[in-house]
C-alpha positions in Angstrom: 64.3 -17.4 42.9 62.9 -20.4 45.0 59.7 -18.9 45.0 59.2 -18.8 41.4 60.9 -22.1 40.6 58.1 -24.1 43.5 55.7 -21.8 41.5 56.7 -23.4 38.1 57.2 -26.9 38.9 53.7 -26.9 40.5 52.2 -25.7 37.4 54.0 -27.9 35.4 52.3 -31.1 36.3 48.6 -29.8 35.1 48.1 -31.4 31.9 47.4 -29.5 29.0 49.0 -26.4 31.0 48.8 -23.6 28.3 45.5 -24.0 27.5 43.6 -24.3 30.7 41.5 -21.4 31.8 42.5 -20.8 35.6 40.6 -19.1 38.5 42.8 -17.6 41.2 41.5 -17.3 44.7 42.3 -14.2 46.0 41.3 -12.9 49.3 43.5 -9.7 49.5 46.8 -11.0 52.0 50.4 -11.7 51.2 50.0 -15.4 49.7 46.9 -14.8 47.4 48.5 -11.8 46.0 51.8 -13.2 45.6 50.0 -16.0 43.9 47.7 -13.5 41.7 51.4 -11.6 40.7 52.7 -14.8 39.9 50.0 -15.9 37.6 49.7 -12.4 35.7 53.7 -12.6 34.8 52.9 -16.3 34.0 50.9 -15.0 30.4 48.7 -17.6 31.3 45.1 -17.0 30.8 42.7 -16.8 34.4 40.7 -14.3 36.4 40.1 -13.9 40.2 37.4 -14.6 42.7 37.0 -13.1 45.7 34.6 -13.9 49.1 33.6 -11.4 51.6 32.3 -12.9 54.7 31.9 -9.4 56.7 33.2 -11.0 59.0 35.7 -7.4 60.5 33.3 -5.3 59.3 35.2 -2.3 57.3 37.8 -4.7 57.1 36.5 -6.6 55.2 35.1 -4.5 52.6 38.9 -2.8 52.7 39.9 -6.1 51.8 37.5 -6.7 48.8 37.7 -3.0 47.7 41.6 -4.0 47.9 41.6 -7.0 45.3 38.9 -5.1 43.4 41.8 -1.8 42.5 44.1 -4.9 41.3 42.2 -6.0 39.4 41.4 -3.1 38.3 45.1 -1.5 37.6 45.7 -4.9 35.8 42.8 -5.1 33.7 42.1 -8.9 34.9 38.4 -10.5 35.4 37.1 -10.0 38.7 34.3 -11.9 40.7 33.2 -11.0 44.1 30.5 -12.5 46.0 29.2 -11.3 49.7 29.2 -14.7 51.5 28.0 -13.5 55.6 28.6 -16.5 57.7 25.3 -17.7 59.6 25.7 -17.2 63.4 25.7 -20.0 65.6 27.7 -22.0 63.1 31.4 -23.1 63.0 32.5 -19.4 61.4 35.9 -21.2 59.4 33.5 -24.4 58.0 31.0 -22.2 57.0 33.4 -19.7 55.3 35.2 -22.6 53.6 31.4 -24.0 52.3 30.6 -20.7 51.4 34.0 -20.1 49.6 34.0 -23.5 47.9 30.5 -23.4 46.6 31.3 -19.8 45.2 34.1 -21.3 43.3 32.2 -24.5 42.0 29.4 -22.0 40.7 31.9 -19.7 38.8 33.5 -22.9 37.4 30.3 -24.0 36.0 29.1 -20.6 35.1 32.2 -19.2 33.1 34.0 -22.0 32.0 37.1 -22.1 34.2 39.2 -25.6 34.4 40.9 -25.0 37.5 40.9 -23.6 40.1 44.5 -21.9 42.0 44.3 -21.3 45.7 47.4 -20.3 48.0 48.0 -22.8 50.2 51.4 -23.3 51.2 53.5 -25.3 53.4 52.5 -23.6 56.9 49.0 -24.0 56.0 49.4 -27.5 55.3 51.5 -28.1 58.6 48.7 -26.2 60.6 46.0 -28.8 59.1 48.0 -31.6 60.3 47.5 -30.8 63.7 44.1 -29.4 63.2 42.8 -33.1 61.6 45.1 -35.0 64.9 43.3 -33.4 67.6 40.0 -34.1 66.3 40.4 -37.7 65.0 41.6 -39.1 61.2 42.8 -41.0 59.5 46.0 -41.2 57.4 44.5 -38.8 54.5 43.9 -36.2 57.0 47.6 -36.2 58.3 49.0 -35.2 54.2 48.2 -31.7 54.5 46.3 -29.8 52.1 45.7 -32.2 49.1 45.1 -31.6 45.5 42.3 -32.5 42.8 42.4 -32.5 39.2 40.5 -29.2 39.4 42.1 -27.5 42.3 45.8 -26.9 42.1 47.9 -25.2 45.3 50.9 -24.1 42.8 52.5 -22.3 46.2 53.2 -26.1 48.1 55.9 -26.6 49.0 56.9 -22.8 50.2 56.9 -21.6 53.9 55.3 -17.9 54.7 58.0 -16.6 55.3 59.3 -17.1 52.2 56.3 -16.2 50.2 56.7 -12.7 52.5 60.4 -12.5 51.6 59.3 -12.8 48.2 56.5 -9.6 48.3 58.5 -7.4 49.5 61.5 -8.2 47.4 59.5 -7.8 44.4 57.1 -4.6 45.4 53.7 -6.9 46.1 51.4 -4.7 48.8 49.1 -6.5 50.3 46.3 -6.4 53.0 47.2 -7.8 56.8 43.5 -9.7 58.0 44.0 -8.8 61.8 42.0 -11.7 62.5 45.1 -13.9 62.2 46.7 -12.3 65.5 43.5 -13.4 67.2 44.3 -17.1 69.2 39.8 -17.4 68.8 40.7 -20.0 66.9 42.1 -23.1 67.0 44.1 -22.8 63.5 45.9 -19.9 65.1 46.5 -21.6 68.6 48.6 -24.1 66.6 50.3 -21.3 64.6 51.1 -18.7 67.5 51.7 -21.7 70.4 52.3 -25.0 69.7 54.8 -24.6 66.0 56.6 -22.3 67.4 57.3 -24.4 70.2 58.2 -27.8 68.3 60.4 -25.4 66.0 62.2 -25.0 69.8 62.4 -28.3 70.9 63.7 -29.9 67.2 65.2 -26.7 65.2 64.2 -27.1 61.9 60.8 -28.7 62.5 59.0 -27.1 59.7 60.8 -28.9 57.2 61.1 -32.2 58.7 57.4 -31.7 59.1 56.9 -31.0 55.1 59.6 -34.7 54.2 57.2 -36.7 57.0 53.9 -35.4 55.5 55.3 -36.2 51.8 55.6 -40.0 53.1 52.5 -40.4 54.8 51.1 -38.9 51.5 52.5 -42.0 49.6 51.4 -44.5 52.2 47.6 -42.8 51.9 48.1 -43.4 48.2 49.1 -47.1 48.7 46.2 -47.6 51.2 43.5 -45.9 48.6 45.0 -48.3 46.2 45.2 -51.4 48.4 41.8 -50.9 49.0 40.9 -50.6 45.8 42.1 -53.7 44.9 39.9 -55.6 46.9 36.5 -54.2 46.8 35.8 -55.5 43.6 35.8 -58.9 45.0 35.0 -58.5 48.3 31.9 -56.3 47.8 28.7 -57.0 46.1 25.5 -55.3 45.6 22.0 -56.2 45.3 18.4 -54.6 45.5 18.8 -54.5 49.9 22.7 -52.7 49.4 26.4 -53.1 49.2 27.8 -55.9 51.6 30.9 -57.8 52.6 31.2 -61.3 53.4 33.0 -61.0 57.0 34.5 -64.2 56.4 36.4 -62.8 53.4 37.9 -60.2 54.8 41.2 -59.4 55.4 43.2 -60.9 58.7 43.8 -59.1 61.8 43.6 -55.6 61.7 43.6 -55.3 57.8 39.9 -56.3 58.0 39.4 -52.7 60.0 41.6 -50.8 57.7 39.0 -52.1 55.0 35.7 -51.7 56.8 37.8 -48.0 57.1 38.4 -47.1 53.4 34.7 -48.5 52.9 32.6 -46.9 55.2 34.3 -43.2 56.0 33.0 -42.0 52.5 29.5 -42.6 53.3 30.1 -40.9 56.6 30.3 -43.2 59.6 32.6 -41.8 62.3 31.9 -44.1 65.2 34.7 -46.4 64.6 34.9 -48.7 67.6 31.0 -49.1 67.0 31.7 -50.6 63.2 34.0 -53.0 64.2 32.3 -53.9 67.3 29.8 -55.3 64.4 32.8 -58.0 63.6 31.6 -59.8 66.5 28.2 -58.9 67.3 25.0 -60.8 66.2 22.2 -60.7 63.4 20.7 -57.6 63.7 23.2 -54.8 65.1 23.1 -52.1 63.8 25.0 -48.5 63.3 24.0 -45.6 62.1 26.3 -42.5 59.8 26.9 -39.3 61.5 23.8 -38.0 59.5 21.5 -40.7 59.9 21.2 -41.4 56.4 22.8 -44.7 55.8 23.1 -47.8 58.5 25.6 -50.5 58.3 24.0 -53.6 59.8 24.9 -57.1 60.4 22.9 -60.1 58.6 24.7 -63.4 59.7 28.0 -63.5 58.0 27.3 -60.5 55.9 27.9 -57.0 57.0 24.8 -54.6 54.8 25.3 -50.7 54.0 21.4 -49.7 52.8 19.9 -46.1 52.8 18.6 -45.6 56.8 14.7 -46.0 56.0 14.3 -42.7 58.8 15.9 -40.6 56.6 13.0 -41.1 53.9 12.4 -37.2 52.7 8.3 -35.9 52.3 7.2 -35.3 48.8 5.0 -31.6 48.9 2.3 -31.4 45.7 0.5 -27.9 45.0 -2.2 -27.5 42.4 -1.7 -23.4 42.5 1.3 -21.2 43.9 -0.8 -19.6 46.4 -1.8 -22.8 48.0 2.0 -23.7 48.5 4.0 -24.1 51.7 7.0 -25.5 51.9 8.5 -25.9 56.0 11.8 -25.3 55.2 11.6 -22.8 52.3 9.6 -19.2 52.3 8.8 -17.4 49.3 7.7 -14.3 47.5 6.2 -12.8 44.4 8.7 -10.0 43.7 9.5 -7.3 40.6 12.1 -7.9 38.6 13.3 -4.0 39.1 13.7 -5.9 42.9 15.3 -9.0 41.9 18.1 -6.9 40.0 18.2 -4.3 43.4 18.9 -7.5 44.8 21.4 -8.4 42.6 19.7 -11.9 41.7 22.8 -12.9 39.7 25.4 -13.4 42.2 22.3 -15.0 44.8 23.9 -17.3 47.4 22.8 -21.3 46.8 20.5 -21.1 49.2 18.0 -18.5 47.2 16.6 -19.0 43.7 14.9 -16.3 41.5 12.5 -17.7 38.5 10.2 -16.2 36.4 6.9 -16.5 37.9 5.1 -16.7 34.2 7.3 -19.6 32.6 5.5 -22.0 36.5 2.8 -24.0 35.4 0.8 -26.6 38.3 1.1 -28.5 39.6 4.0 -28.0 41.4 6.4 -30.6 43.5 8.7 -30.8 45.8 10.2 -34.5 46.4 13.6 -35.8 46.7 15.8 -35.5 43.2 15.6 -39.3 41.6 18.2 -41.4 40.0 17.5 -40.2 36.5 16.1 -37.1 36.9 18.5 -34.3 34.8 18.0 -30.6 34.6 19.5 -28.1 32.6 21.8 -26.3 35.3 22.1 -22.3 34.8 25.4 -21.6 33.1 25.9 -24.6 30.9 24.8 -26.0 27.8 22.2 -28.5 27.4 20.8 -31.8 30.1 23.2 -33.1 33.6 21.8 -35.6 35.0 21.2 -34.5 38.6 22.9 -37.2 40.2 26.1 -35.8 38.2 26.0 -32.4 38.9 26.7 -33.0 42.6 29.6 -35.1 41.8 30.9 -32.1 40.1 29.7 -30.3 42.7 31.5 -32.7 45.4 28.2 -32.8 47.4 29.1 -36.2 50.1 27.0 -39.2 49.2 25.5 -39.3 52.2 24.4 -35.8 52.1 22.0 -36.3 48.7 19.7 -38.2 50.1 17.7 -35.7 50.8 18.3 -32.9 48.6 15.0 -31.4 47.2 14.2 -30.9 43.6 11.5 -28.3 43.1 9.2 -28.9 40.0 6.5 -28.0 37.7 4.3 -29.9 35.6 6.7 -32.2 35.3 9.6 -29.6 34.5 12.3 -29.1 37.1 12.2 -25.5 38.4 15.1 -25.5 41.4 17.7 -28.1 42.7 17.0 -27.0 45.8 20.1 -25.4 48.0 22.1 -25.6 44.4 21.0 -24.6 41.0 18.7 -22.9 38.9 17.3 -24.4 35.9 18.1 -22.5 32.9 14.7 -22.1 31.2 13.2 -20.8 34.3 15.8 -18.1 34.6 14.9 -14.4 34.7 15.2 -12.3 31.6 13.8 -9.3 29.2 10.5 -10.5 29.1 9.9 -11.0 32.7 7.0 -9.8 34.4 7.1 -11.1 38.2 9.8 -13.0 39.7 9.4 -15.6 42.7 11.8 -15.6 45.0 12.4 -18.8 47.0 15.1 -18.9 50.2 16.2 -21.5 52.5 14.6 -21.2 55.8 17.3 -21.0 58.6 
């Protein structure tokens, strides 16, 4: 069968294939099953992770109850996590956070390689059109791409098929009713406008899946163009990274490299960078989060930390004495902690044991340097590592907080734990520490 074969040539290309230890996203509907069914006849070895937002209420703990009986009936490893979406914030980016920071956490926790999720060729059509009508680039028009730690071994396929496919072989899964809904703007394009382009040019679908392979290759030759380059046209010294203007590329090659340079540090004004081609000493522009500048210096353009987005360092000689404006705390029981099920917390609370704090305690901004040992793994990361792994933006660790004491860190704040301030038999009082909204 087609599905199986996409299935197996997928899988094929992970290195090292049999001996990987795989975590299957499974969130209860046709392709996550499929994918979950697919994986147990494999005899390869993984478990499954499943998020519940609450988002339809009884729904949604149908759905988790749901993956939990598979797992269940199949005797596979099963983690769930409750992940309720903040209001006022964009509900799909804040699930996909939420989800994807789950994941990264069981990864590092329980020594999974990589992770499965069931993406397929609809999905990766619908994020085409979602990344065109709000501005990209040419990575944002390839679909759904692929790390070395996060595998979509259902590519290629359409729903449809995958459908076909479940019912054919006796998979049962749950229907999210939330997909009917036009709310959003994922479904818009999947209810309106496909079905639409699938009238105009029969066969769009699968046109759509050839063009998106190309465009993936050009992206690749672009990233590699680009590549190239920068190690001669960029330099670094104690005020930044900068490019001589003068030795840039000719006509609009020079934007395509200020492009590949600057969108990972998160500038999104475009017109306003290359404006800076022209303008004088001094002009400036700022990154979407205000953490970096790009500014002109004669012939030179200069990317340098923004010097507003400087973080406050917080020192406490006692924990009574301590406030922190964004983080609230409390001195809790450990018989609470476990009510509150402190192992699965959500990155934005921390539980330590109160006893193993000594003063004084500080909260700054983590430093080049500075390592931790993260709950879950064995020995020292340097902190600076862990959010690569973690695939925190550059321009978003600026100002991420380390919490400390006496000169031990306690909390990467928003993240981790460290490990020999975690809860255990001997505990007496926990503090709790959350995020403030």
């Amino acid at each position: 069968m087609r599905v199986e074969k996409i299935f197996r040539q997928n899988l094929s290309r992970i290195p090292d294939i049999s001996h990987q230890y795989y975590l299957v996203a499974v969130s209860g509907g046709v392709d996550s099953m499929v994918l979950a069914e697919l994986m147990r006849r494999s005899g390869l070895r993984f478990g499954l992770a499943h998020c519940n937002f609450g988002l339809r209420g009884r729904e949604s703990d149908a759905d988790e109850q749901w993956v939990r009986d598979y797992a269940h009936k199949h005797k596979l490893r099963l983690h769930v996590q409750r992940c309720p979406v903040e209001p006022g914030r964009n509900i799909q980016l804040e699930a996909r956070r939420l989800r994807y920071a789950f994941f990264d956490q069981l990864m590092q926790t329980h020594g999974y390689s990589v992770l499965l999720t069931a993406h397929h060729a609809d999905d990766a059509i619908e994020s085409f059109f979602i990344n065109l009508l709000r501005g990209t680039g040419i990575r944002g028009l390839t679909g759904i791409g692929e790390k070395p730690h996060i595998r979509r071994p259902l590519s290629g396929l359409f729903r449809r098929e995958i459908e076909d496919f479940a019912r054919r072989e006796g998979i049962t899964w749950r229907e999210d009713s939330s997909n009917l809904s036009n709310k959003y703007l994922r479904n818009r394009i999947r209810h309106r406008l496909i079905p639409l382009l699938e009238e105009l040019s029969p066969g769009f679908k699968q046109k759509m899946t050839g063009t998106m392979d190309l465009l993936g290759m050009s992206a690749a030759a672009q990233r590699a163009w680009f590549e190239n380059l920068r190690s001669t046209l960029l330099h670094r010294d104690d005020s930044g990274e900068w490019v001589n203007v003068n030795q840039l590329p000719p006509g609009p090659l020079n934007r395509l490299f200020l492009h590949e340079w600057l969108t990972p540090h998160d500038f999104t004004d475009r017109d306003a960078i290359y404006r800076l081609l022209e303008a004088g000493t001094s002009k400036k522009v700022f990154n979407a989060t205000g953490t970096k500048l790009i500014i002109r210096q004669g012939h030179r353009l200069l990317l340098m930390d923004s010097p507003e987005s400087r973080a406050t360092e917080f020192r406490f000689e006692s924990l009574q004495g301590m406030h922190i404006p964004f983080v609230e705390w409390e001195m809790i029981s450990p018989d609470q902690a476990r009510t509150e099920n402190f192992c699965q917390a959500p990155p934005h609370t921390a539980y330590v044991d109160a006893g193993k704090l000594q003063p004084p305690f500080v909260w700054r901004p983590w430093h080049p340097g500075d390592r931790f040992v993260p709950l879950g793994m064995k020995g020292t990361k340097k902190v600076g590592d862990f959010l690569t792994d973690m695939r925190i933006p550059v321009p978003l660790r600026k100002n991420i907080y380390l919490f400390v004491s006496n000169n031990t860190p306690v909390w990467l704040v928003g993240y981790r734990i460290d490990a020999r301030f975690a809860i255990d038999e001997h505990t007496q009082q926990v503090l709790r520490l959350r995020l403030k909204d």
